[in-house]
C-alpha positions in Angstrom: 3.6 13.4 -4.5 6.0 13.4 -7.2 6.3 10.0 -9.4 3.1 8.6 -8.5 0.2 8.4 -10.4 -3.7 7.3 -9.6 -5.4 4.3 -10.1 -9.0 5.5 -8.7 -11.4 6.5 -6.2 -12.5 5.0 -3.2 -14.7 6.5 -0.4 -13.4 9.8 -1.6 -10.2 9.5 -1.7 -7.8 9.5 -4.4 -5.0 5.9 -4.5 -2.2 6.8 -6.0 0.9 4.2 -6.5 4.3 5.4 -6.7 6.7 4.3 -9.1 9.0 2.4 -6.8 5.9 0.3 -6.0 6.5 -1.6 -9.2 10.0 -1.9 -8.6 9.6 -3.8 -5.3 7.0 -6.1 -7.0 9.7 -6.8 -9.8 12.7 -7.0 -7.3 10.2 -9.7 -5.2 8.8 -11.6 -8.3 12.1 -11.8 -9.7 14.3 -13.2 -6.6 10.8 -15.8 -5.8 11.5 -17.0 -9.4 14.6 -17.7 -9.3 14.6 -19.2 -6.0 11.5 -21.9 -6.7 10.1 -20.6 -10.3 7.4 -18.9 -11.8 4.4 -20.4 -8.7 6.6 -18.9 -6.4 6.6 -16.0 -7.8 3.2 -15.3 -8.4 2.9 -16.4 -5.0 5.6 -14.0 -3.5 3.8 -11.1 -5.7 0.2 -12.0 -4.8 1.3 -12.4 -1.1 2.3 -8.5 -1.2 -0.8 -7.6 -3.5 -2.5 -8.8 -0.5 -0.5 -7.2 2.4 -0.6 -3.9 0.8 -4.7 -4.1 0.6 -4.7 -4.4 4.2 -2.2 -1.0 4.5 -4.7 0.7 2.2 -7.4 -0.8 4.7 -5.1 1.0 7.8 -5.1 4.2 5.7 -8.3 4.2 5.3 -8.8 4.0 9.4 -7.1 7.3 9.3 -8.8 8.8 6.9 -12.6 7.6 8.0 -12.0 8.5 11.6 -10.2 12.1 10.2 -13.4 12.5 8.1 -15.3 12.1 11.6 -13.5 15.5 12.7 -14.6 17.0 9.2 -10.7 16.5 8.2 -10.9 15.3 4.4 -8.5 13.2 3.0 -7.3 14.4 -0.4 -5.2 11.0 -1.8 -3.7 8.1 -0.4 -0.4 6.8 -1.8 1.2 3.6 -1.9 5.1 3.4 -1.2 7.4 0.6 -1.1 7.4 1.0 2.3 3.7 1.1 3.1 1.4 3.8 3.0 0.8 7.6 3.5 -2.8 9.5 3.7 -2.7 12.7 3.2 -5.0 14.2 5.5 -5.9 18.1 4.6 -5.0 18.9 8.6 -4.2 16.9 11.8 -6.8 17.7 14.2 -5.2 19.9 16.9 -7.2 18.5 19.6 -4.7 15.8 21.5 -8.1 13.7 21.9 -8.9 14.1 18.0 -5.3 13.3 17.0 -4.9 10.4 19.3 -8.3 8.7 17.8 -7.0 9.5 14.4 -3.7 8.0 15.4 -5.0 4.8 16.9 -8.0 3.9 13.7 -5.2 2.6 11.3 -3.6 0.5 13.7 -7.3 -0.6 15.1 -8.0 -1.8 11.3 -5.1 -4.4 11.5 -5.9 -5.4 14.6 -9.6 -6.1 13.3 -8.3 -8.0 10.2 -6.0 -10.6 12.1 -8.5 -11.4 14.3 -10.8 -12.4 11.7 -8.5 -14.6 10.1 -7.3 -16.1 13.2 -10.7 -16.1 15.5 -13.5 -16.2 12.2 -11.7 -18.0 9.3 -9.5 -19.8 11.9 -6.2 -19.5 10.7 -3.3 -21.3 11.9 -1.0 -18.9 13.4 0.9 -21.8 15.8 4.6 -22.0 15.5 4.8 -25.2 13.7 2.3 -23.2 11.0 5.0 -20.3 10.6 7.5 -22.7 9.8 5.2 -24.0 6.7 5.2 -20.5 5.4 7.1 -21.5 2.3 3.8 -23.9 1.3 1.3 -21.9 -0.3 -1.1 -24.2 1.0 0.0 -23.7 4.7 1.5 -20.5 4.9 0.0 -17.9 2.7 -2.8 -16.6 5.5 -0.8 -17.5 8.5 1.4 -14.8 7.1 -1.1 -12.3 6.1 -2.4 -12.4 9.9 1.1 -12.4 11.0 2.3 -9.6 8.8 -0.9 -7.4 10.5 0.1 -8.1 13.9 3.4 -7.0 13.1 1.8 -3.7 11.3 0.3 -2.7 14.7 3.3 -3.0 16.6 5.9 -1.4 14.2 3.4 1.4 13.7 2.7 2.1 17.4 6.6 2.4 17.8 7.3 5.8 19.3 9.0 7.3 16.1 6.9 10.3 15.2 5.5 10.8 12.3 3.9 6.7 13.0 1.3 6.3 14.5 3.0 6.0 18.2 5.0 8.7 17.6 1.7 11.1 17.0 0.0 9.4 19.7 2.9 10.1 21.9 2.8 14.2 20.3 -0.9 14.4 21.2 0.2 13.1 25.1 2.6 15.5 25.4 0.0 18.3 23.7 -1.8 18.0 26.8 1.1 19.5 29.1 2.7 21.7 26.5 2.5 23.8 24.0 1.9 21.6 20.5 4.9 23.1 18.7 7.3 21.6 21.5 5.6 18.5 21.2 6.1 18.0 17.6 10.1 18.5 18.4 10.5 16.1 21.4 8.2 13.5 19.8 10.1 14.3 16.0 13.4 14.2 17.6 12.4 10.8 19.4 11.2 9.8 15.8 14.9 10.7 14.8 16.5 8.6 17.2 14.6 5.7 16.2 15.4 6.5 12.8 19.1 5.8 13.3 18.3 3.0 15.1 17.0 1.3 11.9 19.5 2.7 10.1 22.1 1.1 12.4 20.4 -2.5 12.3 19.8 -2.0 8.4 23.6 -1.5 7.6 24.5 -3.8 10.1 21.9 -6.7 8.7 21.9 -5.6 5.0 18.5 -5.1 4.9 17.7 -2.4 2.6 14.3 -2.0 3.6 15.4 -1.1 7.0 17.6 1.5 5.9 14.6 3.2 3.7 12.7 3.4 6.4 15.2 5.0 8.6 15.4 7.9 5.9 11.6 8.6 5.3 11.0 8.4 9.4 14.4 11.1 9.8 13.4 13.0 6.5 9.4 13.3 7.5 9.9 14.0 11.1 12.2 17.2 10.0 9.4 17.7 8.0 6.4 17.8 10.3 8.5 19.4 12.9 8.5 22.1 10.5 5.0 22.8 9.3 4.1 23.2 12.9 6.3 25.2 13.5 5.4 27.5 10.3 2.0 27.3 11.5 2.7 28.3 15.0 4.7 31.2 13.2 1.4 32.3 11.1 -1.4 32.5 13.8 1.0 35.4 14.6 1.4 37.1 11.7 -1.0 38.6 8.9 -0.9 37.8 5.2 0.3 41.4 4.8 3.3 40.7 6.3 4.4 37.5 4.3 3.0 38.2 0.7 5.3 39.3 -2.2 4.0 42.3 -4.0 6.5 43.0 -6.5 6.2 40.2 -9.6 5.4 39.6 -13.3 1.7 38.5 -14.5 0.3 37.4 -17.7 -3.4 37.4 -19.2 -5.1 34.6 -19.8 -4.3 35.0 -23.3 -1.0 35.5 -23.2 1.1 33.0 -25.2 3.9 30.7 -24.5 6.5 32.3 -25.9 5.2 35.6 -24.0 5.5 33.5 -20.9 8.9 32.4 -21.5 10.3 35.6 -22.0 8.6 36.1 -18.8 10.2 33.1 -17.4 13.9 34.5 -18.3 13.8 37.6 -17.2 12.6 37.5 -13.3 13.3 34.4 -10.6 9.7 33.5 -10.0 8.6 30.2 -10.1 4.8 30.9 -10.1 3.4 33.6 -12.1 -0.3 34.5 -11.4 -2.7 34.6 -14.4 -5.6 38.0 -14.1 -8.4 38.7 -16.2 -8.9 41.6 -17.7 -10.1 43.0 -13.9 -7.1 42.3 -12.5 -8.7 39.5 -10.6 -6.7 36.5 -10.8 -8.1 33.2 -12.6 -4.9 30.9 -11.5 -1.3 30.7 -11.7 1.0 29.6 -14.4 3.6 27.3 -12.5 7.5 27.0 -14.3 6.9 23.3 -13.9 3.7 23.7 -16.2 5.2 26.0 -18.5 8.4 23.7 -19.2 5.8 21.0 -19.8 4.1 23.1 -22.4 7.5 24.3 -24.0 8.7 20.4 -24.0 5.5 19.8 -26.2 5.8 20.1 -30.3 2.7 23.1 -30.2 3.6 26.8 -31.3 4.7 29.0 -29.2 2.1 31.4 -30.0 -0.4 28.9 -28.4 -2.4 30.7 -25.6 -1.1 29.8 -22.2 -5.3 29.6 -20.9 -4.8 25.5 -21.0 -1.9 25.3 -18.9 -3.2 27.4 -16.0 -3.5 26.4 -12.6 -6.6 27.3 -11.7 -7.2 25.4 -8.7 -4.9 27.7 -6.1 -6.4 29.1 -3.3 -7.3 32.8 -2.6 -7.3 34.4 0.8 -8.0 37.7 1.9 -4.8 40.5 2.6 -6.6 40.9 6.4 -6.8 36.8 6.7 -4.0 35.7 9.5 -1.0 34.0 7.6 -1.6 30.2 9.3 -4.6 30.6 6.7 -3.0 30.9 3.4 -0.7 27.9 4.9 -3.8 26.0 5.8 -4.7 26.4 2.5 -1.6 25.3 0.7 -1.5 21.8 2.7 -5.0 21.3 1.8 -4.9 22.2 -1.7 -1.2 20.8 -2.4 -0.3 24.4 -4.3 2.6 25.8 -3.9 1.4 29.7 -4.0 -1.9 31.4 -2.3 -3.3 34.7 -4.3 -4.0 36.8 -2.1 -6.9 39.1 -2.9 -7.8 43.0 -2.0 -11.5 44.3 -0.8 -12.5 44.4 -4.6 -10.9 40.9 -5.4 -8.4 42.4 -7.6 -4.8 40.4 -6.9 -2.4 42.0 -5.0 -0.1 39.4 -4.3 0.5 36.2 -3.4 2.4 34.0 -0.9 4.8 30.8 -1.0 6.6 28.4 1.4 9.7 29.8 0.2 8.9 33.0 1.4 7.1 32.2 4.8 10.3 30.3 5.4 12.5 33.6 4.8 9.7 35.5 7.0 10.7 33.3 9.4 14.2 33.6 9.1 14.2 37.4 9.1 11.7 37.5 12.4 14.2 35.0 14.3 12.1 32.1 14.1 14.1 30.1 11.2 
């Protein structure tokens, strides 16, 4: 994900924090300060420190129970409003998905009953009111702020946790790819919902969420509906054939000329075979140019040469299996004697898609 950056490794997965993380810690820390002063603030601050551990924790259900299924999690990133794991597939079994669905939500449920039933927090009424007192407050509202977590998230608003636990229900009467659209458009409705109440309340927060449940609901409603498209198709018929390479030691400014002259965004890099080693992405080759180097440096440092390679027979849901679990935006795709012979994007899937009437 774009603006965020990571900040390790845990049970191999990669956390990453996105920029507007910081922000929300500032925006907090500054409005607890000026309210009741610096303790406050680092109170406030420490308070959200704290709740976001335990949405790593609910992540991290996903992504152990996902790893059960032999689903790996690539990276787990922290937004403002919560987190996302990005699992390399959802399992397409209803019973798999449902599990996978129900571990994050399971970890919160977990947590606040240690600290209510172990530790023996005070969660009473009269202990909610003390909130404001460090001294009173400060656990009763991390086991509050859990409890709360389970219930928002098992809201019926696909892509949460309800919502794909509602997908995976309906999976098991009907096809999957009208099961993403009822549960996605369900998700939708909700999302104005929030909207609504946010502009009605102020509550900025609300209204966030409201766009990332619309916007990601469009989005998963999508992908499965690209996927569905590519168990019926074959690489062959989705992969671009006609486009511009480079050697791996071709330079920058050969590259750029490159760049000006066609529309592609990703240009694949060959040896001297014609089997590809990577791709050189426009995105990598403005970073380059940005950089105070000669243009006559070798573009061999700048390559891409993580993207995945599938075979021209492979069916197209492959090469997009392979860009969700890679994160690339292109797929080589490779003849009988692993020489190149083209490659595949979203862009053009989508415009397969479009021509064949499924758009």
């Amino acid at each position: 994900m774009t603006w965020s950056f990571p900040i390790g490794t845990l049970l191999g997965s990669e956390l990453r924090v996105h920029a507007t993380f910081f922000l929300l810690l500032a925006w907090i820390g500054a409005a607890a300060w000026l309210a009741g002063g610096p303790v406050a603030a680092a109170m406030n601050i420490l308070f959200i420190l704290v709740l976001f551990a335990c949405v790593v924790a609910h992540e991290f259900g996903h992504a152990l129970m996902a790893r059960r299924y032999g689903i790996r999690t690539p990276d787990i990133t922290l937004l403002p409003i919560g987190g996302m794991a990005r699992l390399e597939r959802m399992p397409e079994k209803p019973a798999q998905e449902i599990a996978v669905a129900l571990a994050g939500p399971a970890v919160n449920v977990v947590i606040w009953a240690v600290l209510v039933f172990v530790i023996g927090v005070d969660t009473s009424v009269e202990a909610l009111l003390a909130i404001e007192d460090p001294r009173e407050g400060f656990w009763a509202r991390v086991a509050v702020v859990n409890l709360f977590l389970v219930l928002f998230n098992m809201l019926p608003a696909f892509p949460m946790d309800g919502g794909r636990v509602l997908r995976a229900l309906l999976a098991m009467r009907m096809p999957r790819e009208k099961a993403t659209l009822i549960a996605a458009r369900g998700g939708q409705a909700m999302a104005f919902v929030f909207g609504f109440l946010g502009l009605m309340t102020g509550n900025p927060l609300l209204i966030l969420i409201a766009v990332f449940v619309f916007i990601a609901g469009m989005a998963e409603s999508s992908h499965v509906a690209m996927q569905e498209f590519g168990r019926h198709q074959g690489v062959r018929d989705a992969m671009i054939t006609s486009f511009e390479w480079l050697r791996e030691d071709s330079t920058l400014h050969e590259a750029a000329n490159t760049l000006i002259r066609t529309t592609q965004h990703e240009f694949p890099v060959l040896d001297a075979g014609g089997r590809p080693v990577g791709f050189l992405t426009r995105r990598d080759l403005y970073a380059a140019l940005a950089e105070d180097v000669p243009r006559m440096r070798e573009i061999r440092g700048v390559i891409d040469r993580e993207v995945p390679m599938v075979h021209v027979g492979a069916p197209l849901n492959e090469a997009i299996e392979a860009m969700q679990r890679t994160g690339s935006t292109a797929v080589g795709v490779v003849g009988p004697s692993g020489a190149l012979i083209g490659y595949i994007t979203h862009e053009n899937i989508g415009e397969l898609m479009v021509v064949s009437g499924r758009g």
